[in-house]
mmCIF file of the N, C-alpha and C atoms, coordinates in Angstrom:
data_MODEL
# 
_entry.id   MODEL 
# 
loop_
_atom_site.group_PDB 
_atom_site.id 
_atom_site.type_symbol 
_atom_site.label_atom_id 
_atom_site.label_alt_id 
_atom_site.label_comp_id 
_atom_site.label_asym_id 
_atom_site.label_entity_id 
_atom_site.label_seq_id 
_atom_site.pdbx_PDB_ins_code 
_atom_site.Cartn_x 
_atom_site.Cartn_y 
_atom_site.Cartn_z 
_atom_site.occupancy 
_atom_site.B_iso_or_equiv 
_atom_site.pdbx_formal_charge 
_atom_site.auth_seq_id 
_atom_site.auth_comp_id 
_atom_site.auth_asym_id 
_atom_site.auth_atom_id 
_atom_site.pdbx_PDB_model_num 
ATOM 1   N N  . UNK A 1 1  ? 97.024  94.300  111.016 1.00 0.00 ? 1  UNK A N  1 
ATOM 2   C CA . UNK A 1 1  ? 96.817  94.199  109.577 1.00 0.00 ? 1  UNK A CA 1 
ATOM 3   C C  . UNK A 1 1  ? 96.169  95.467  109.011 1.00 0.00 ? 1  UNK A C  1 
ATOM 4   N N  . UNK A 1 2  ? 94.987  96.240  109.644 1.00 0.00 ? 2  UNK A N  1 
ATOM 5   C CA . UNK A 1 2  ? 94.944  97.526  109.485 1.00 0.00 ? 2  UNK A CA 1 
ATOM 6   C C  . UNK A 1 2  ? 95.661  98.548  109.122 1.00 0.00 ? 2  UNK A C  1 
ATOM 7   N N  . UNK A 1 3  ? 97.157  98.395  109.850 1.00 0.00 ? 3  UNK A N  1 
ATOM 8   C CA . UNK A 1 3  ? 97.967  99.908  109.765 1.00 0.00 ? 3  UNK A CA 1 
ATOM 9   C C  . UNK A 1 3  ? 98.459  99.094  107.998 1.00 0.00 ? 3  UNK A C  1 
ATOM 10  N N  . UNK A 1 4  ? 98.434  97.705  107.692 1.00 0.00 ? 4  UNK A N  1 
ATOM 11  C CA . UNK A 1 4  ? 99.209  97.454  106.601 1.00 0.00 ? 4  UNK A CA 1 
ATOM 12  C C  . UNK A 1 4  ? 98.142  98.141  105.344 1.00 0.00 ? 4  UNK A C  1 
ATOM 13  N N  . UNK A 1 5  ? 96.802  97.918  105.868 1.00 0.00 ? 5  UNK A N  1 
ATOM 14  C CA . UNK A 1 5  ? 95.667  97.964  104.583 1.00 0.00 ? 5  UNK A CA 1 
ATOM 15  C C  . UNK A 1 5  ? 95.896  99.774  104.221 1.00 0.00 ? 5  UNK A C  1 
ATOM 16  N N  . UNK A 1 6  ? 95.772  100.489 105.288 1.00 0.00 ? 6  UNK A N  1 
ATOM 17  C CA . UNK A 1 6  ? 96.363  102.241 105.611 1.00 0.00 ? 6  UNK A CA 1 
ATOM 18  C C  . UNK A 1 6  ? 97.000  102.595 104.712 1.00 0.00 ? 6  UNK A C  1 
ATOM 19  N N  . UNK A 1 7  ? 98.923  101.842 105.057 1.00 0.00 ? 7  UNK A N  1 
ATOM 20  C CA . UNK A 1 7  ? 99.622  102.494 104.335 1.00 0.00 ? 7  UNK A CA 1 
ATOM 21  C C  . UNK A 1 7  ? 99.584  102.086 103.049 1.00 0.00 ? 7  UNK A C  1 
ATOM 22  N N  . UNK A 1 8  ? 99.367  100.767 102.283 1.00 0.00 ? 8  UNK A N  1 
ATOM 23  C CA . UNK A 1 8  ? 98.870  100.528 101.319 1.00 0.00 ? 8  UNK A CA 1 
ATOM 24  C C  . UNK A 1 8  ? 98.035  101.797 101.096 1.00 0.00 ? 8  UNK A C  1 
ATOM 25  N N  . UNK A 1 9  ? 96.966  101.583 101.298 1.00 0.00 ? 9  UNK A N  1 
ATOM 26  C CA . UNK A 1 9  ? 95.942  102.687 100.488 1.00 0.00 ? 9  UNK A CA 1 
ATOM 27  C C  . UNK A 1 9  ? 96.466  104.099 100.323 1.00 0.00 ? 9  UNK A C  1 
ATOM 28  N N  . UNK A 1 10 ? 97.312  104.700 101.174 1.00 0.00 ? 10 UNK A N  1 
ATOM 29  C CA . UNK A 1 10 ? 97.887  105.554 101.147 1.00 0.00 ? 10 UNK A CA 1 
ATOM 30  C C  . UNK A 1 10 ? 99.245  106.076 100.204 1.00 0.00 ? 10 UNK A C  1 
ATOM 31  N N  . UNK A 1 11 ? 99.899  104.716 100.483 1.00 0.00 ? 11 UNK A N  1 
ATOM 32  C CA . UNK A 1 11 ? 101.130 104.894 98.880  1.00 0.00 ? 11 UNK A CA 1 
ATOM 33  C C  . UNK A 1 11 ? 100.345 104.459 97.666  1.00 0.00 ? 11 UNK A C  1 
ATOM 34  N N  . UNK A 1 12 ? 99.089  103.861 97.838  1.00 0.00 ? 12 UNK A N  1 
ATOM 35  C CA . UNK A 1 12 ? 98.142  104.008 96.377  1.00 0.00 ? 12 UNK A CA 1 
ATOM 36  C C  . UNK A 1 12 ? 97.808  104.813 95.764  1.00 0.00 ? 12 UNK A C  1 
ATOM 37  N N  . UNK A 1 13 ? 97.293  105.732 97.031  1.00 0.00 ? 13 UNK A N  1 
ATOM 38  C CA . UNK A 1 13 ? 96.701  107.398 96.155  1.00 0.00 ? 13 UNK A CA 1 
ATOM 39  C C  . UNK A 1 13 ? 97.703  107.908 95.618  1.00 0.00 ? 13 UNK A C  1 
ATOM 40  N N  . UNK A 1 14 ? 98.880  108.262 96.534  1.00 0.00 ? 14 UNK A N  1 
ATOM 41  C CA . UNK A 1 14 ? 100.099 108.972 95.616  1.00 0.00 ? 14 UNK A CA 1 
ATOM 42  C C  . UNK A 1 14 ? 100.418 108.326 94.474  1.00 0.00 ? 14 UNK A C  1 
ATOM 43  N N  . UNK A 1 15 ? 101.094 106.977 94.114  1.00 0.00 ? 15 UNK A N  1 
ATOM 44  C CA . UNK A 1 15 ? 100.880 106.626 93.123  1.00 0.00 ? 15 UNK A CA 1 
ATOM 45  C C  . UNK A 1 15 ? 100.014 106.759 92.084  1.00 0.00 ? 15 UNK A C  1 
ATOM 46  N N  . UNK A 1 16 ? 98.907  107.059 92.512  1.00 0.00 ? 16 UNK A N  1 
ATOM 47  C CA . UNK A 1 16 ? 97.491  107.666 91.292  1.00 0.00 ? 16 UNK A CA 1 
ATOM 48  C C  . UNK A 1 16 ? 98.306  108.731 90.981  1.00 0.00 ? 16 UNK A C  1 
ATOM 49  N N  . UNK A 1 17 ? 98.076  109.628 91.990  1.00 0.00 ? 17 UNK A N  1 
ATOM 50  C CA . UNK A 1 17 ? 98.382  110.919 91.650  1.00 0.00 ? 17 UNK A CA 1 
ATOM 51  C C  . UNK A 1 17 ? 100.037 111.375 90.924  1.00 0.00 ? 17 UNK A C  1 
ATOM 52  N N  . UNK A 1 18 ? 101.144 110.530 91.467  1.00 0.00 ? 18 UNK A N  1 
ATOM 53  C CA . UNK A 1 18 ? 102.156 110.876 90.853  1.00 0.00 ? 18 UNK A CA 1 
ATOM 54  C C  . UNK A 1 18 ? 102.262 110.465 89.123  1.00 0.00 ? 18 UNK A C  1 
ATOM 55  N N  . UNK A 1 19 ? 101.072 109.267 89.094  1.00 0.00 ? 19 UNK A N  1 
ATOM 56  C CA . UNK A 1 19 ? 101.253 109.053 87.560  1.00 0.00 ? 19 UNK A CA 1 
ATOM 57  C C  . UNK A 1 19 ? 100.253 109.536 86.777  1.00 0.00 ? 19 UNK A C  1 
ATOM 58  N N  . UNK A 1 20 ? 99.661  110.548 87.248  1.00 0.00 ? 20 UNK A N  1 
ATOM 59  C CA . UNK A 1 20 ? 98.928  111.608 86.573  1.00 0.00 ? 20 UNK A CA 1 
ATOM 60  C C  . UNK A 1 20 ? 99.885  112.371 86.144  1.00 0.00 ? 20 UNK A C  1 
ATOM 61  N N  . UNK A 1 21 ? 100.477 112.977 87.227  1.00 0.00 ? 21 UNK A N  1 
ATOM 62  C CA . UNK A 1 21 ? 101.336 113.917 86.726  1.00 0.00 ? 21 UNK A CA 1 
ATOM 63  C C  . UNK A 1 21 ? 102.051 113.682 85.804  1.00 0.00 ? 21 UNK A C  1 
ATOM 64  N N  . UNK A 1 22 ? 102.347 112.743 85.880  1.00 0.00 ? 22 UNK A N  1 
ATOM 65  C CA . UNK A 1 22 ? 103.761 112.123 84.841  1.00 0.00 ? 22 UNK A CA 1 
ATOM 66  C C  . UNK A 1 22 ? 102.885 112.045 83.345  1.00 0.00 ? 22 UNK A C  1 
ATOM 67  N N  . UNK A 1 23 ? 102.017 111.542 83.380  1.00 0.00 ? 23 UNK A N  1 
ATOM 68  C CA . UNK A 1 23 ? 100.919 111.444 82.022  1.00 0.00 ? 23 UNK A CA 1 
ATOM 69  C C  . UNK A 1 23 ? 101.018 112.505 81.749  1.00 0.00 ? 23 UNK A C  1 
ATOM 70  N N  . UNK A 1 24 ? 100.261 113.422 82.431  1.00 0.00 ? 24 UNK A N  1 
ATOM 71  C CA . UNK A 1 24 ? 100.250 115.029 81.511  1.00 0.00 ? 24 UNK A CA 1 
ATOM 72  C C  . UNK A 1 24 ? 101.388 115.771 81.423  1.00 0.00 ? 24 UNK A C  1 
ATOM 73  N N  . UNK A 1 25 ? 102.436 115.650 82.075  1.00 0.00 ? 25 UNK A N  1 
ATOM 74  C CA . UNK A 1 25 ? 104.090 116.151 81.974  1.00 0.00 ? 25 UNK A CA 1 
ATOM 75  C C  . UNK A 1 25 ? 104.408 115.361 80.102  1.00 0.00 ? 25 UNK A C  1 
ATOM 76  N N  . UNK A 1 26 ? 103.909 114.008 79.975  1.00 0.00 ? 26 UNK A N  1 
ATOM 77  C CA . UNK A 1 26 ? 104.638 113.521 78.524  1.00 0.00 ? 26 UNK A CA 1 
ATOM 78  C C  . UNK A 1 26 ? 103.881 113.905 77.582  1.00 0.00 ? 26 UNK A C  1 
ATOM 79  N N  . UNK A 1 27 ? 102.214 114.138 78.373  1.00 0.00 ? 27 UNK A N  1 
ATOM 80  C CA . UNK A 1 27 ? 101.284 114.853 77.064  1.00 0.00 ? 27 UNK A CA 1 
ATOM 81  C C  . UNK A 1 27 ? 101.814 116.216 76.623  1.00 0.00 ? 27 UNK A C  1 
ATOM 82  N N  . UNK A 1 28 ? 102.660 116.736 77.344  1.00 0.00 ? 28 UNK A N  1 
ATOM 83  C CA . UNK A 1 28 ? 103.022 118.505 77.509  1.00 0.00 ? 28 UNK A CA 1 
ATOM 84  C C  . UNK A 1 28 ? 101.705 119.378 77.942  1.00 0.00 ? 28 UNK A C  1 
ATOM 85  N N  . UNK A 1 29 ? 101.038 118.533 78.681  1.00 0.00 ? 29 UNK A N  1 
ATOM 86  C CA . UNK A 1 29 ? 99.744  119.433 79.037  1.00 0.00 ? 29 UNK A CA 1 
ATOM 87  C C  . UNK A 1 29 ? 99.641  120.359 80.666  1.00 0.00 ? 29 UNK A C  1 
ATOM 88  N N  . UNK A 1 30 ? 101.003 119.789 81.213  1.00 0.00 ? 30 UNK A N  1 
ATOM 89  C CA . UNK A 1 30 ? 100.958 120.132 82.451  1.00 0.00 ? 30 UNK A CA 1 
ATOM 90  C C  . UNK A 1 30 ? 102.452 120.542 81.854  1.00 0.00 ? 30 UNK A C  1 
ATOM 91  N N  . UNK A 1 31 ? 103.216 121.821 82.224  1.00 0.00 ? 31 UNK A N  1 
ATOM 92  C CA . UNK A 1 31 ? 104.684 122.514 81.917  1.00 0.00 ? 31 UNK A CA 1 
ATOM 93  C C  . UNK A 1 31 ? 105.146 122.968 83.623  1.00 0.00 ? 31 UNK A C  1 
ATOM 94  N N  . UNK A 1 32 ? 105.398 121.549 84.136  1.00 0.00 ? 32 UNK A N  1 
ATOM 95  C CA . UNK A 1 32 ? 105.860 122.352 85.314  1.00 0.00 ? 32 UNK A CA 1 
ATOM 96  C C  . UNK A 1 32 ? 106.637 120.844 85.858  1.00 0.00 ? 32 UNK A C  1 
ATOM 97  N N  . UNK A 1 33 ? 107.658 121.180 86.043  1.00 0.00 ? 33 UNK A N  1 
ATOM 98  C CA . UNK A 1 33 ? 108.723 122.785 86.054  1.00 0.00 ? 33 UNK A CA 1 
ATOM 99  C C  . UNK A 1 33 ? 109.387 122.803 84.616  1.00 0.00 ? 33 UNK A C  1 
ATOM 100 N N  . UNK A 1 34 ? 109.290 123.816 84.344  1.00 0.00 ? 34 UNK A N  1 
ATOM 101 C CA . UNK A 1 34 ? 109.456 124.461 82.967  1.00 0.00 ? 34 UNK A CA 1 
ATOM 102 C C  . UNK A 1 34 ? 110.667 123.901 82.500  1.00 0.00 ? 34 UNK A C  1 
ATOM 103 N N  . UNK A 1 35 ? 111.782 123.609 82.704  1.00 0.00 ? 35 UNK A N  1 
ATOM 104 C CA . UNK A 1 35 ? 113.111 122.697 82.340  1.00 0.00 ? 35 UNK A CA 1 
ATOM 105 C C  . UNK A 1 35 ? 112.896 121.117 82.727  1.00 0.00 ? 35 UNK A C  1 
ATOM 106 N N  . UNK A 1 36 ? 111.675 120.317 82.749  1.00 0.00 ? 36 UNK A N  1 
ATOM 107 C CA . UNK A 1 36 ? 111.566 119.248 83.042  1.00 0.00 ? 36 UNK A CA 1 
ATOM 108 C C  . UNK A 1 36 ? 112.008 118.544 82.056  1.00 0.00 ? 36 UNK A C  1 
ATOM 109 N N  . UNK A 1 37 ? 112.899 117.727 82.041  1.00 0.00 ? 37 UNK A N  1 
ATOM 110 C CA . UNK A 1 37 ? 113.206 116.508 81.046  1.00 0.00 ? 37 UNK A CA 1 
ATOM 111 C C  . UNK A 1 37 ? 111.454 115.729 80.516  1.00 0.00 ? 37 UNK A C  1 
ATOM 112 N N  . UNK A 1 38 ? 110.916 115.586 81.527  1.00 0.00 ? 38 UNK A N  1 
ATOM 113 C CA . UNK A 1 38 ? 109.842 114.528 81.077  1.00 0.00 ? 38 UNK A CA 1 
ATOM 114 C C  . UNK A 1 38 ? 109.139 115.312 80.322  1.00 0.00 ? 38 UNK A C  1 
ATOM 115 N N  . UNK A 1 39 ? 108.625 116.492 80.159  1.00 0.00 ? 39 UNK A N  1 
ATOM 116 C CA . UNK A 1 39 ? 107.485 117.476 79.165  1.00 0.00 ? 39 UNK A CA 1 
ATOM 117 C C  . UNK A 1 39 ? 107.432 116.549 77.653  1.00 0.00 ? 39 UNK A C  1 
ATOM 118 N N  . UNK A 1 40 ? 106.828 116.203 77.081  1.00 0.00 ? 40 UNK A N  1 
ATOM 119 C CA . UNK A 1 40 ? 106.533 115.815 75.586  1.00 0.00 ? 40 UNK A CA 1 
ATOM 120 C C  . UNK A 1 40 ? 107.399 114.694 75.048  1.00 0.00 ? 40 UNK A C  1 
ATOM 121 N N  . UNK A 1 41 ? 107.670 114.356 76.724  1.00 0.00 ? 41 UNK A N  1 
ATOM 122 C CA . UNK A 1 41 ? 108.240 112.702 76.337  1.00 0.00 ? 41 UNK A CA 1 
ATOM 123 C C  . UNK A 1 41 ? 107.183 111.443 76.530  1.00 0.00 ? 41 UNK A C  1 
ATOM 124 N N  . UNK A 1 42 ? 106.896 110.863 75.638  1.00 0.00 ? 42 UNK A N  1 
ATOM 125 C CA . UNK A 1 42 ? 106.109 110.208 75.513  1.00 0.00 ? 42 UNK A CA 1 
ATOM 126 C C  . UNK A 1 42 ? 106.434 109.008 76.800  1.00 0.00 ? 42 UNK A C  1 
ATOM 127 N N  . UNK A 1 43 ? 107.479 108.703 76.766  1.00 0.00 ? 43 UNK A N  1 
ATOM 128 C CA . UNK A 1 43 ? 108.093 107.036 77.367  1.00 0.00 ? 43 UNK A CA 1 
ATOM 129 C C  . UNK A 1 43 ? 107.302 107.920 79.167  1.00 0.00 ? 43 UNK A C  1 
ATOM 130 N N  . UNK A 1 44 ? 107.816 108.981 79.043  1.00 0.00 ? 44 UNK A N  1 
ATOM 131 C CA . UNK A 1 44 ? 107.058 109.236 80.557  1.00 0.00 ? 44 UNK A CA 1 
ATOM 132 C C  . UNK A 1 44 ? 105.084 109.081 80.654  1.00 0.00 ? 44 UNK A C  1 
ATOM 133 N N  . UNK A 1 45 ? 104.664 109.284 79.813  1.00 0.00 ? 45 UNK A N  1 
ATOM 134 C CA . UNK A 1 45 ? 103.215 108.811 79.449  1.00 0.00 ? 45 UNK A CA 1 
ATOM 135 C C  . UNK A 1 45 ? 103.065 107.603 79.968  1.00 0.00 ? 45 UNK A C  1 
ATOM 136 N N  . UNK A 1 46 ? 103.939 106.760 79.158  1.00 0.00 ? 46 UNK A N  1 
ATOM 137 C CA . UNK A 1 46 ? 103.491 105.648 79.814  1.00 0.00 ? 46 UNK A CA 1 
ATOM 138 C C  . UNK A 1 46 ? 104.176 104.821 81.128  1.00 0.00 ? 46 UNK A C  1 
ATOM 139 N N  . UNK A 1 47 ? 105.007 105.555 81.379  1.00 0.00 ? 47 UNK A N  1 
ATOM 140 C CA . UNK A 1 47 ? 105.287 105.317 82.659  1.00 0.00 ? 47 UNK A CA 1 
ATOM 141 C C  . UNK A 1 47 ? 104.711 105.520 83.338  1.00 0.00 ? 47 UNK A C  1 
ATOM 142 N N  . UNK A 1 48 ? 104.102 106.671 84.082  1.00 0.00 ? 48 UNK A N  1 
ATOM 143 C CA . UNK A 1 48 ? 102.651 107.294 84.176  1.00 0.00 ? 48 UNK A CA 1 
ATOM 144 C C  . UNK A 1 48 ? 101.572 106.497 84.388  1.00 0.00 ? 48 UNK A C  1 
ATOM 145 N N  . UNK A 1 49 ? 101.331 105.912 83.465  1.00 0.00 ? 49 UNK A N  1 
ATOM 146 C CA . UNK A 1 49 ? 100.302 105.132 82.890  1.00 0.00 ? 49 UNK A CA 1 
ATOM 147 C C  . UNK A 1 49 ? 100.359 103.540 83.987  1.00 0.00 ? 49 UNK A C  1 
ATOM 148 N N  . UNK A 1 50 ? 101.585 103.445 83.804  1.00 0.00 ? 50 UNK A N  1 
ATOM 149 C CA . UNK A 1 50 ? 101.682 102.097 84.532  1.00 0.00 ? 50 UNK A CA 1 
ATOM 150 C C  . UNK A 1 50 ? 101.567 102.199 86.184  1.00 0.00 ? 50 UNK A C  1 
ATOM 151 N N  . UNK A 1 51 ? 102.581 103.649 86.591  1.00 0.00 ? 51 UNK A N  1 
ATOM 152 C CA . UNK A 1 51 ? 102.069 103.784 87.913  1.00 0.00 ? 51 UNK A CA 1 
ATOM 153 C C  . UNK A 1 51 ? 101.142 104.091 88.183  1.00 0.00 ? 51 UNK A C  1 
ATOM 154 N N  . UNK A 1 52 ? 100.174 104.602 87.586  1.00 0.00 ? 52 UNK A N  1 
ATOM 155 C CA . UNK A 1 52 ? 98.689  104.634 88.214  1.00 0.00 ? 52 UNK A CA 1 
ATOM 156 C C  . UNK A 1 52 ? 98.028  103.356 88.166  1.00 0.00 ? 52 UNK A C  1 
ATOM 157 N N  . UNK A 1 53 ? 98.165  102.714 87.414  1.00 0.00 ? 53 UNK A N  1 
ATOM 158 C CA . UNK A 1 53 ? 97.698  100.939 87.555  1.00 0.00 ? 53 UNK A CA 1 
ATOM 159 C C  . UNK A 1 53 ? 98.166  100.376 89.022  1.00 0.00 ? 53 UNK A C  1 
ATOM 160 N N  . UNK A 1 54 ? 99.010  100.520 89.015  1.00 0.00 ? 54 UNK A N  1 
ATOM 161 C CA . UNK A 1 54 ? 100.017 99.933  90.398  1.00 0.00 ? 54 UNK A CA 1 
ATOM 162 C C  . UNK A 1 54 ? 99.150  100.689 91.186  1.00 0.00 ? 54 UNK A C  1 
ATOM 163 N N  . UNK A 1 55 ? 99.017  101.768 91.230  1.00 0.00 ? 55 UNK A N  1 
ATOM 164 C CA . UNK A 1 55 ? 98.356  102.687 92.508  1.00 0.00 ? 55 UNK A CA 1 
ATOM 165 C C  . UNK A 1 55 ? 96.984  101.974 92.875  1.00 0.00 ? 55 UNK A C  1 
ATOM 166 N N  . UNK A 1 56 ? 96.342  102.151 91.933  1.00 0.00 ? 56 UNK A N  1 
ATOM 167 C CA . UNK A 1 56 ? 94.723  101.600 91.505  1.00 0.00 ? 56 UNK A CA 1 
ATOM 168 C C  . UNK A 1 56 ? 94.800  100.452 92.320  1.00 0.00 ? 56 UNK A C  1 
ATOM 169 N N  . UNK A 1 57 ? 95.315  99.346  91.901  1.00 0.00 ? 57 UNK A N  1 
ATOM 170 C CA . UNK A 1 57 ? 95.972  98.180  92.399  1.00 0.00 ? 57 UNK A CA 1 
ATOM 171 C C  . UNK A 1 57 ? 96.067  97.779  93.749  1.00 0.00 ? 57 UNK A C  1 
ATOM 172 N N  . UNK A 1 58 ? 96.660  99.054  94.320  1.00 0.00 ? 58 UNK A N  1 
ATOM 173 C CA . UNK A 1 58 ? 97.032  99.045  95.743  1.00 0.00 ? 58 UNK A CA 1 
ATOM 174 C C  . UNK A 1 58 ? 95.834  99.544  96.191  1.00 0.00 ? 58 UNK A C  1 
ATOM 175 N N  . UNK A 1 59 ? 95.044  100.360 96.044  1.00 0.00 ? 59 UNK A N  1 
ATOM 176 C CA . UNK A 1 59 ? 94.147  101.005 96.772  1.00 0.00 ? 59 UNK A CA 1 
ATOM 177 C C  . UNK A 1 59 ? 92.941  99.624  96.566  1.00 0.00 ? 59 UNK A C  1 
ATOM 178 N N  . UNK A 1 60 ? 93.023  99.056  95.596  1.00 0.00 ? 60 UNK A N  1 
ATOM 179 C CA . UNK A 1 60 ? 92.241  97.729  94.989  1.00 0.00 ? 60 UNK A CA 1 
ATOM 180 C C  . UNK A 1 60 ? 92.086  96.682  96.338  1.00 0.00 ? 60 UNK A C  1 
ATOM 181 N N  . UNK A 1 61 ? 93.467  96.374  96.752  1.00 0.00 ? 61 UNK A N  1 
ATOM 182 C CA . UNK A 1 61 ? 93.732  95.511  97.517  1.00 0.00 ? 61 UNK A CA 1 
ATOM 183 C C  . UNK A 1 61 ? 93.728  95.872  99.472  1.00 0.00 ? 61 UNK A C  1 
ATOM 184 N N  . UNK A 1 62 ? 93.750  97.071  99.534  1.00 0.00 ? 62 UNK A N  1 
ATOM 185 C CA . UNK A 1 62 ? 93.960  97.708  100.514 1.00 0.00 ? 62 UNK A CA 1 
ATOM 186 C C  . UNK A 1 62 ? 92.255  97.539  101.239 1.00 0.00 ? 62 UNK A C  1 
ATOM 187 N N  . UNK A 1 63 ? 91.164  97.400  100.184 1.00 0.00 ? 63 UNK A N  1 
ATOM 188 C CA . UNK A 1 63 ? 89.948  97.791  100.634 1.00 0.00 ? 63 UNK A CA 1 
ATOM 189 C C  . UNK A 1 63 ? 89.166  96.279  100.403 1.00 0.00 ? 63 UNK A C  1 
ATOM 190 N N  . UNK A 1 64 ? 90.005  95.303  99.782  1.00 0.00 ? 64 UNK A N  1 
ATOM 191 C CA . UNK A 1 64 ? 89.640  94.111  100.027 1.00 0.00 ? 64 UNK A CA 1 
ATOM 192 C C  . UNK A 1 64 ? 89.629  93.412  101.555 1.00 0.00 ? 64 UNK A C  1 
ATOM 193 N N  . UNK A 1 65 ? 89.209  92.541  101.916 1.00 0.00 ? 65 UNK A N  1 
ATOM 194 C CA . UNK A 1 65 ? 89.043  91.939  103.379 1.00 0.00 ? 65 UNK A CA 1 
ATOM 195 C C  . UNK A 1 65 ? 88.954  90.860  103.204 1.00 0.00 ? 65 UNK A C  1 
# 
C-alpha cells in the first residue's frame, strides 16, 4: 500500500506543478513556448486551476493513513 501512497503523492506534485504552469501560460505571465496556443487563454487558467486541486487532492490523500 506504500508504493500506492508514493506514486499517488508523486503524480500529485506534478499535477501541482503542471497546473501552475497552465495558470500562468492563460494569465500570459509565463510565454513559453512562444507559439503556445494556451498563452492568454483564459479556459486554460482554469483548467490549471482545477488540476492543481486534483494534485492537492492526491498529495491530500497520499499522506492520510
Amino acid at each position: 500500500m506504500n508504493a500506492v501512497k508514493g506514486i499517488m503523492a508523486i503524480v500529485g506534485v506534478a499535477a501541482i506543478m503542471m497546473g501552475a504552469l497552465w495558470i500562468l501560460q492563460g494569465l500570459d505571465i509565463v510565454r513559453w513556448p512562444e507559439s503556445s496556443f494556451m498563452l492568454g487563454d483564459r479556459i486554460w487558467t482554469r483548467n490549471g486551476a482545477i488540476l492543481a486541486v486534483v494534485g492537492a487532492l492526491l498529495v491530500w490523500f497520499s499522506r492520510k493513513r
